[in-house]
C-alpha positions in Angstrom: 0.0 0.0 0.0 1.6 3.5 -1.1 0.2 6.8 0.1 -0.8 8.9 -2.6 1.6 11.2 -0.7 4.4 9.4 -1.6 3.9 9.6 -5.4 5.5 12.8 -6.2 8.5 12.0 -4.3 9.0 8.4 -6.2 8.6 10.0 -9.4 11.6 12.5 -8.5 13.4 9.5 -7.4 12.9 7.8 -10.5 13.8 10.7 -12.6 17.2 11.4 -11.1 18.0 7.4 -12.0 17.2 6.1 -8.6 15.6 2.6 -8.5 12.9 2.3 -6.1 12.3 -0.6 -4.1 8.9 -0.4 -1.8 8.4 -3.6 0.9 6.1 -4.2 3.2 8.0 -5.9 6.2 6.0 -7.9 8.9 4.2 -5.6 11.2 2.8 -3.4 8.7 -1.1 -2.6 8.7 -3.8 -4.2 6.4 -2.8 -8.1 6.4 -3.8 -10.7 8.5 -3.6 -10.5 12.2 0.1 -12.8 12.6 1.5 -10.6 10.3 0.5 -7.1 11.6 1.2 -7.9 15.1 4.9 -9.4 14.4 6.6 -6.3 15.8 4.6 -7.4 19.2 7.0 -6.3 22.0 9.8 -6.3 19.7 9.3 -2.7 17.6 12.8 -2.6 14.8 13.6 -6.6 14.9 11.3 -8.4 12.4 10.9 -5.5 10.7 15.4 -5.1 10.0 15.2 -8.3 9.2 13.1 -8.2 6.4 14.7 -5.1 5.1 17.8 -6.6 5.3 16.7 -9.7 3.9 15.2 -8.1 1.4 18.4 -6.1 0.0 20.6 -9.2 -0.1 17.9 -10.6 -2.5 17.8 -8.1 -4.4 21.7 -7.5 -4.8 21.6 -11.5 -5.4 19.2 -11.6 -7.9 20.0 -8.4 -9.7 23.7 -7.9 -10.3 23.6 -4.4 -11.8 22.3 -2.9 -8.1 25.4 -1.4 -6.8 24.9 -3.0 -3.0 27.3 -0.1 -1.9 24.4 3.1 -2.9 21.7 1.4 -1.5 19.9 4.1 1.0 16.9 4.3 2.7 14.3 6.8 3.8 11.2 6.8 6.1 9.0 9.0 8.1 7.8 8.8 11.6 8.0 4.6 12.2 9.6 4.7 8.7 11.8 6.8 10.2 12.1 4.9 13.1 13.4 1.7 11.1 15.7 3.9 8.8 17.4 5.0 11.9 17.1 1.7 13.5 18.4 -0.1 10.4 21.5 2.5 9.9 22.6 1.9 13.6 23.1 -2.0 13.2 27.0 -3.2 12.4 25.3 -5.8 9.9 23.6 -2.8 7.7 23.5 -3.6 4.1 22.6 0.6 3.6 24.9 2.5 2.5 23.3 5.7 4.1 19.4 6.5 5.6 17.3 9.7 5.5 14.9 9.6 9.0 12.3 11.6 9.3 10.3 12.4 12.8 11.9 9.4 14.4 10.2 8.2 17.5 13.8 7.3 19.1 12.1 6.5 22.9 8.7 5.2 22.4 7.9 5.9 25.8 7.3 9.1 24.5 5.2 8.1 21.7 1.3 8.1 21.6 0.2 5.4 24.2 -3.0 4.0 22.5 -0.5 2.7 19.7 2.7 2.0 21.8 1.1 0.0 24.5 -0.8 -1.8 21.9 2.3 -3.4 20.8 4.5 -3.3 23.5 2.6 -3.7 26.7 3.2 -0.9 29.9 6.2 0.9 29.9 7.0 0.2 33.4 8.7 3.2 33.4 10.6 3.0 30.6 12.4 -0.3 31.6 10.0 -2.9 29.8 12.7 -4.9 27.9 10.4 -4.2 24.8 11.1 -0.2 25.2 14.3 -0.9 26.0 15.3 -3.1 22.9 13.8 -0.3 20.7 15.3 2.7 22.2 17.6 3.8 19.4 19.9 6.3 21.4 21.9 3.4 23.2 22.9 2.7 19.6 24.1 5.8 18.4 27.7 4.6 18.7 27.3 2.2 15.5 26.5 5.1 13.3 29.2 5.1 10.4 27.7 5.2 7.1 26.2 8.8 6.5 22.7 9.6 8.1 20.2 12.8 7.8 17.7 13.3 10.0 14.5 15.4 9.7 11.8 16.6 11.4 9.2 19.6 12.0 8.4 21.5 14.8 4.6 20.7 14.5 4.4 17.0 15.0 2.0 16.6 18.1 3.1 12.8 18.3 7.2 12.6 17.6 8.4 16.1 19.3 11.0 18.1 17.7 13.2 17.4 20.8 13.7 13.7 20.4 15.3 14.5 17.1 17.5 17.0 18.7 18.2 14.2 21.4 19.2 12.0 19.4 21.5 14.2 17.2 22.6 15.1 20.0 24.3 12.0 21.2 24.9 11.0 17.6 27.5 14.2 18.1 28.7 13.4 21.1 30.1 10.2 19.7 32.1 12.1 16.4 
């Protein structure tokens, strides 16, 4: 499923040369109940490892992708798993663009959160722990931009500015 949003922005993509590769990962809305509740207490696991899955396919099957320019961009949980994907020492991206990241999601809306990951406890639930991305700012080292508004009412300019924040702290 592709938001007509998205349209314009694929287009540009495609006319500057840039393939396009769009995959629904486990966890994503409108399938069957298994498969949109596969993220269950573990938000940025199944989902990495069907992104990642899916690049090594693709670089398999198709010998012309250059598996060193492969990027990826997402907003707002897309974000999330661009950012979550970048900081992993097994990447197969080259580079991510992340936009409104939730990077504590103790600090996301709660209807959704504890929906898929149970009470907080505080923030020490292992499930918001495992997804807490600042932890693994010190595996950035392929080239990351992060974006983000001011007027987001559910991923607040300042956990982008956290996160940069200790992504800096670790040049």
């Amino acid at each position: 499923v592709c938001s007509s949003d998205l349209l314009p922005t694929l287009a540009l993509y495609q006319q500057q040369g840039f393939g396009v590769l769009m995959l629904d990962t486990r966890g994503m809305a409108l399938r069957d109940r298994d498969y949109t509740r596969a993220h269950d207490h573990a938000f940025g696991q199944v989902e990495v490892a069907d992104l990642f899955t899916a690049v090594r396919q693709l670089v398999q099957q198709y010998p012309a992708v250059d598996a060193e320019r492969i990027g990826f961009t997402g907003w707002s949980y897309g974000g999330f798993l661009a950012l979550r994907a970048l900081l992993d020492a097994d990447t197969p991206f080259a580079a991510a663009i992340a936009g409104a990241s939730p990077t504590d999601w103790t600090l996301y809306d709660t209807a959704y959160t504890e929906r898929y990951l149970g009470l907080p406890d505080g923030g020490q639930a292992p499930a918001y722990q495992q997804a807490r991305l600042i932890p693994r700012a010190g595996l950035l080292n392929k080239p990351l931009m992060i974006i983000h508004g001011t007027a987001d009412d559910n991923v607040l300019f300042d956990r982008s500015e956290e996160h940069t924040s200790e992504l800096q702290s670790r040049l």
